[in-house]
N, C-alpha and C positions, 0 to 999 in steps of 0.2 A: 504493500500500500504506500511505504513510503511515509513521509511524515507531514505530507498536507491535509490540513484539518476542515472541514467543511462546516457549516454556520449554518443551520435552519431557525432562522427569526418564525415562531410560534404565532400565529394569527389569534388564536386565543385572547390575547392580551393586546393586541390592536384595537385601536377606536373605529368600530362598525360602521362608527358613520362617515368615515374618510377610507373606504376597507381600501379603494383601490392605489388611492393615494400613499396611504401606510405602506401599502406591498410595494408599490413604485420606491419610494424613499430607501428602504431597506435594499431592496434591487441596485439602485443609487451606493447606498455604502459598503457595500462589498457581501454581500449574502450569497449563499451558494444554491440554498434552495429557499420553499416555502415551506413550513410546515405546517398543516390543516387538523386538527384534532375534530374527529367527531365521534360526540356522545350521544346517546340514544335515554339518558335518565330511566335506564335499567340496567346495562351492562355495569358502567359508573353512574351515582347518585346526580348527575349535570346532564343538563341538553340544551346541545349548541347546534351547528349547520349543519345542510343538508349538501344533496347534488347540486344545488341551483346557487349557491354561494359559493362551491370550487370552481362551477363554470365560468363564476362573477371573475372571481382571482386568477384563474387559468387566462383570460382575455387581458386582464391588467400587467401578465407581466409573461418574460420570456424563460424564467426559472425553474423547473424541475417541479411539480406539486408533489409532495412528499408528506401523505392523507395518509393520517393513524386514525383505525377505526378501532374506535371502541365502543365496538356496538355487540348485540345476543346477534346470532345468528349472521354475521357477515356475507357469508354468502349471498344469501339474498339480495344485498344490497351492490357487491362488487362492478356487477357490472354498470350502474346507473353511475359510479363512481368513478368507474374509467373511462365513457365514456364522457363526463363534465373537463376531464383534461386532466386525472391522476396518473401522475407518473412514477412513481413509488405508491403500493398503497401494502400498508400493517397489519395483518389481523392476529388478533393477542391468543397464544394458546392456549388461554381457558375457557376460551369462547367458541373453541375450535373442536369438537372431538374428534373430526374428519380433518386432519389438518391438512396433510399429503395434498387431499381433492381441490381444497378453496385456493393451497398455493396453485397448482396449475391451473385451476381457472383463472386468477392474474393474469398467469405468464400467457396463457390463450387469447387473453382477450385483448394484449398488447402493452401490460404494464409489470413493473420490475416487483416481487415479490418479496415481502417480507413477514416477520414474525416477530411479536410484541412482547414480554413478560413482564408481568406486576414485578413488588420485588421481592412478591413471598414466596415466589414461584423458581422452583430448580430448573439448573440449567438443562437440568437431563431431563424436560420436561421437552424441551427441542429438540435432543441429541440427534435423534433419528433423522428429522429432518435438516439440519445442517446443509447439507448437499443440494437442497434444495429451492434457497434463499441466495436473495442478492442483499438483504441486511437483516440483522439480530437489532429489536431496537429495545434497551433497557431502562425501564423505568426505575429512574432514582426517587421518586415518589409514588405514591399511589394515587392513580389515575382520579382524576374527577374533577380537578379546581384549579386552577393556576396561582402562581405566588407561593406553593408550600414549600418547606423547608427540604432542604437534603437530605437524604437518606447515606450514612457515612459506607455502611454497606457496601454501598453500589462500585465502590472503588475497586474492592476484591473482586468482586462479581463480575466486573469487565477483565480484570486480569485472568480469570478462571478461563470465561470465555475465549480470551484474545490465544489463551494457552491450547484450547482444544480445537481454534478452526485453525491455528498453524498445524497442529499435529496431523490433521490433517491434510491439509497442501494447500486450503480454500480461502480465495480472497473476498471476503465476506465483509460489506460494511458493518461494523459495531457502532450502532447510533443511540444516546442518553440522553435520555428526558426528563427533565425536572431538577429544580431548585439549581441550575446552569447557572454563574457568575465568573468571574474573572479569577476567584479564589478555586473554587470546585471543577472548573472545566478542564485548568492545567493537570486537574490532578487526576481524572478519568482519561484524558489521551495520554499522561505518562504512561495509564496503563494497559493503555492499548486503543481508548473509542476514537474514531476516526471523522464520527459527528455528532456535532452538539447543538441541541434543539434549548431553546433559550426564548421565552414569552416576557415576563413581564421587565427582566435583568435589561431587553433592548429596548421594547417600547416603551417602557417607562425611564428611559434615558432621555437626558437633553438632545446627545449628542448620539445618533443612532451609526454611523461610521466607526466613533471610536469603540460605544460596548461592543459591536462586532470584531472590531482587531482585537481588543483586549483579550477576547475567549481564543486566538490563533497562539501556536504556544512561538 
């Protein structure tokens, strides 16, 4: 992989009522992707956007949509999902009992496939599927709200992982979510994460260029 680190500024934590503009801005200061959370207020206790708000953001800007679904039953929903302009899209394996199937329905239907873990959740929860992902994304918080604290955890838990897709031979993005700052970012790509998803740390900056450099190590 190398040791360039990728920025997905979290829409989450954007002002709704300037979506496109926030996503252009960030686009402007060096963001690598988008990142799109959707909740379904059953998978996690929040619900937020649909199809029809990635398709808004997919038009606003020319970056990568990188849609973490945290929804019951993902499936269902994938393809309305890839079709609005996701280009990465997550679904979390607790959500998944068929995981194998939902991943190749992504990659079928045109979009890079991934898989999400709470962070009470083992890694050997994935194992199987490894091979079959173009990224591991790990929640350093539990999913539902933005602005929550770090999970110190999650520092191990990238290293674990970072340790079993080398063993493998597989270049897998390792991307973490949650409580991302300038402090906790250096410290998850020390130990391997290659992207860091970051909501409230950017747009609730003055200055949206520099909280993005700052998370580059």
């Amino acid at each position: 992989m190398g040791t360039q680190v990728l920025v997905a500024p979290s829409i989450l934590s954007a002002d709704f009522g300037w979506l496109a503009e926030e996503v252009r801005s960030v686009e402007r200061g060096g963001a690598d992707w988008i990142h799109v959370d959707v909740m379904d207020g059953h998978f996690v206790p929040n619900l937020t956007i649909g199809p029809a708000v990635v398709e808004a953001v997919h038009r606003a800007t020319k970056l990568p949509l990188d849609v973490h679904l945290m929804i019951a039953e993902p499936e269902r929903f994938v393809p309305e999902f890839v079709r609005a302009g996701a280009s990465l899209v997550s679904v979390h394996v607790e959500a998944c009992p068929h995981l194998h199937r939902v991943l190749q329905l992504i990659r079928q239907l045109g979009a890079k496939p991934a898989v999400a873990l709470n962070p009470a959740t083992p890694l050997s929860a994935v194992e199987e599927a490894l091979g079959e992902v173009e990224m591991v994304l790990l929640m350093s918080v539990d999913p539902g709200f933005g602005g929550q604290g770090f999970i110190p955890a999650a520092v191990e838990k990238v290293r674990r992982l970072r340790g079993m897709l080398d063993a493998r031979g597989l270049r897998v993005q390792v991307e973490v979510d949650g409580g991302i700052n300038e402090r906790t970012g250096p410290e998850v790509v020390a130990a391997g994460a290659t992207v860091l998803v970051a909501g409230s740390y950017i747009f609730g900056a003055a200055d949206y260029p520099a909280a993005i450099a700052s998370l580059r190590p």
